[in-house]
N, C-alpha and C positions, 0 to 999 in steps of 0.2 A: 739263258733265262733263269731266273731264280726258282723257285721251289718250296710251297710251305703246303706242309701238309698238319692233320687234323688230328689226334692219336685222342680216340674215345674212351678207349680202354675198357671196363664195363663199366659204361655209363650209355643212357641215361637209364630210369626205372619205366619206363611206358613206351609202344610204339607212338602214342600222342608228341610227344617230346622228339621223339623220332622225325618227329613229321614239320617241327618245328626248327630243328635244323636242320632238317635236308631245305626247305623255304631258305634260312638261312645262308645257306652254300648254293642253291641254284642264281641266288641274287647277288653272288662274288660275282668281281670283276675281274676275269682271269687274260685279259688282253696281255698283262706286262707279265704275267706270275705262273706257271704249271701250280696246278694244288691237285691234291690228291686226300681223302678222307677214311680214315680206319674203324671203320664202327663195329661195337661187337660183335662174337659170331652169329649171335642171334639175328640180329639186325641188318647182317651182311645184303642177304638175298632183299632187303625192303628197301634197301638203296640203291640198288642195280638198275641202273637203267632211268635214273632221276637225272643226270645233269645232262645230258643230249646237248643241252645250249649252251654250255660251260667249258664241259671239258671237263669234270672234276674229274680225277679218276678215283674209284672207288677199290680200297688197298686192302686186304685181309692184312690181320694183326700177326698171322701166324702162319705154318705150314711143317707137313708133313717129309722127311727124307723121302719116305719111301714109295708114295704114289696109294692108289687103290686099297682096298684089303679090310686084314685080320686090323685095323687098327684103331677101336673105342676112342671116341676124344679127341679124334686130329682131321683136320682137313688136305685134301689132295690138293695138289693144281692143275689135274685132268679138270678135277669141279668146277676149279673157278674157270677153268679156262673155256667152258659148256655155260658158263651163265654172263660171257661176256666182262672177264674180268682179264686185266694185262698185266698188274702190277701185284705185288705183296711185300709185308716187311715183316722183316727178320730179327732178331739179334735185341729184342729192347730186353734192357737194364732190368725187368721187372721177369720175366724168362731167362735170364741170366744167373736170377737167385739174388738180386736186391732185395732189401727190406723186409730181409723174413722168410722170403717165400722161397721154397723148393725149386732148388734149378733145372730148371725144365731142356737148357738148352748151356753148353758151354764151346768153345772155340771149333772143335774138332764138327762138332752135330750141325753148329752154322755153317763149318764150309761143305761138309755135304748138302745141306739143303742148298747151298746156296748154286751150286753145280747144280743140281735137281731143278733148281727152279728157272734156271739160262740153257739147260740144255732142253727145258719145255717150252722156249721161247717167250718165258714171262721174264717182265723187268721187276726190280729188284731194289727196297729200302733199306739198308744195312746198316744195322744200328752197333755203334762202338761206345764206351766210355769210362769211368773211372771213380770210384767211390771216394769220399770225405779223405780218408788215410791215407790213400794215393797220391790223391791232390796237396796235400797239409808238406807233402814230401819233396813240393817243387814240379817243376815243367819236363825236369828229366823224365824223374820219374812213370809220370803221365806219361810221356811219348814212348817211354819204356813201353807199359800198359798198351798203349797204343796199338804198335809194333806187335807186341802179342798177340793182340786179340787179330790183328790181319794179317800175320804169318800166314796162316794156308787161304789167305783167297787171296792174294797180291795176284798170283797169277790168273786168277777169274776174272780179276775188273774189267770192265768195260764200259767209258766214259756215257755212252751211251744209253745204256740200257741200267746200269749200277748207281745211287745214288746211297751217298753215305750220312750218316745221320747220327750224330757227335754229340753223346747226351754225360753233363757233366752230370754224374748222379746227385752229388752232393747236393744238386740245385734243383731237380727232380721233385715238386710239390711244396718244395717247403719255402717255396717264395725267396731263395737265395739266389744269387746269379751272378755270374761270372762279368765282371767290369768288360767291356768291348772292348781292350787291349788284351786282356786274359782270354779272350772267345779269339779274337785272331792271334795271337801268338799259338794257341792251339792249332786253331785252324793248320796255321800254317806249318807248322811245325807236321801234322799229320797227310798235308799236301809233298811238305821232302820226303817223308816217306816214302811215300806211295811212287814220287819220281825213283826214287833210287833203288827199291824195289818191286815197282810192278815198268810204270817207264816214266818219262819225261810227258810225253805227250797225252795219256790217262791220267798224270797229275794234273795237266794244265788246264785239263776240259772236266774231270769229274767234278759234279756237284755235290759240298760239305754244308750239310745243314746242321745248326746250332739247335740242340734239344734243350736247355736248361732253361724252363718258366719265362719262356718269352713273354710277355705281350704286349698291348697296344701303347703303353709307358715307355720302354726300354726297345721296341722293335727298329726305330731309325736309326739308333746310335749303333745299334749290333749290325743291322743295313750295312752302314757306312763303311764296315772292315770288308779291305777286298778279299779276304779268304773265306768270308760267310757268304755261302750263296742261297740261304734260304732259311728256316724252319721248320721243328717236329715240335708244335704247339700240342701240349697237353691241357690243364686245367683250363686255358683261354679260349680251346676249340669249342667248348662249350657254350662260348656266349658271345651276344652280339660282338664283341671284341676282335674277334677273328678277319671279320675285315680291315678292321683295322689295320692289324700285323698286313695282310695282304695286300692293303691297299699303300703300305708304308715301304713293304722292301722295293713294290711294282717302281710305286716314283724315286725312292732313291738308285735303284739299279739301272732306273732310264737318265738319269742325270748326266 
């Protein structure tokens, strides 16, 4: 089944707003699609327990290695996992120290959370990807990139429970985007990966979702690549558009 999820980032400015797309996401059609919704910390707890009829599952943006504690500023998954939460993601471009911001998180911090967070019996959004200069240098290169960034959790994957979430930063807000032979030769190119170093059979079944400014324009044509199997909708989560994207991979994947 495909996979598109919601990345709110901190947005919106009001619980009102709040209340406006969760309306929004309880009236997805989630029959052909898993979707899953990231809303800020704040807003975490006002979503829990909204889509009952759906299925959304509701993802924290973040998490802590270390569990309970001395720790200002960071969330457990003892927590989530007391307020009815199963999933979390990891690893986005914007915690990694894109655009400015202090990295919060780099290679070595994700694959212990990311252990922390499978051996707490929670699944798992794991965000990879590759800046402008990266990109500008060819598809080696990227895969290079790649490869790095999933050195140490090749041996954590599990098709199952792990969903990977392929954010070309380049195209991260700024309304560029990777042509849909550029999103699947990625794709895929980080699918032999994953065979050759974690196995054959965790390549063939893990879900690669496409982060780079999907939406309701471009969402069929990126569908149609068999190595896309879903979406990390950023700016488009935000508005009516969203079903779109969801209601575009559902038919093209049932095809």
């Amino acid at each position: 089944r495909p996979v598109v999820g919601g990345n709110w980032k901190t947005n919106p400015d009001s619980v009102k707003k709040v209340e406006e797309l969760v309306a929004t996401y309880q009236a997805l059609d989630t029959k052909g699609c898993d979707v899953f919704v990231c809303p800020s910390p704040l807003h975490v707890a006002y979503t829990v327990g909204k889509f009952a009829k759906n299925g959304v599952k509701v993802t924290p943006q973040n998490c802590n290695a270390t569990g309970l504690g001395a720790y200002t500023g960071e969330m457990a998954v003892e927590q989530m996992k007391d307020m009815g939460i199963t999933q979390v993601l990891i690893g986005h471009s914007e915690r990694r120290g894109e655009f400015g911001i202090f990295p919060y998180d780099n290679d070595a911090t994700l694959a212990s959370k990311l252990k922390y967070i499978l051996d707490a019996g929670m699944d798992c959004v794991f965000c990879i990807g590759e800046p402008k200069h990266i990109r500008e240098q060819g598809l080696e290169a990227v895969l290079a990139e790649m490869d790095k960034q999933l050195q140490q959790v090749y041996p954590l994957l599990d098709a199952k429970r792990v969903v990977i979430a392929y954010e070309p930063v380049w195209a991260i807000g700024t309304g560029l985007t990777a042509t849909p032979e550029d999103a699947q030769a990625t794709h895929a190119g980080i699918r032999k990966l994953i065979a050759e170093k974690a196995s054959p059979e965790v390549a063939e079944s893990i879900r690669i979702q496409y982060g780079g400014s999907a939406n309701a324009k471009n969402a069929a044509d990126l569908a149609a690549q068999p190595d896309v199997d879903g979406f990390l909708v950023g700016g488009a989560s935000l508005k009516p558009e969203f079903k779109d994207i969801v209601d575009a991979i559902a038919k093209v994947k049932a095809a």
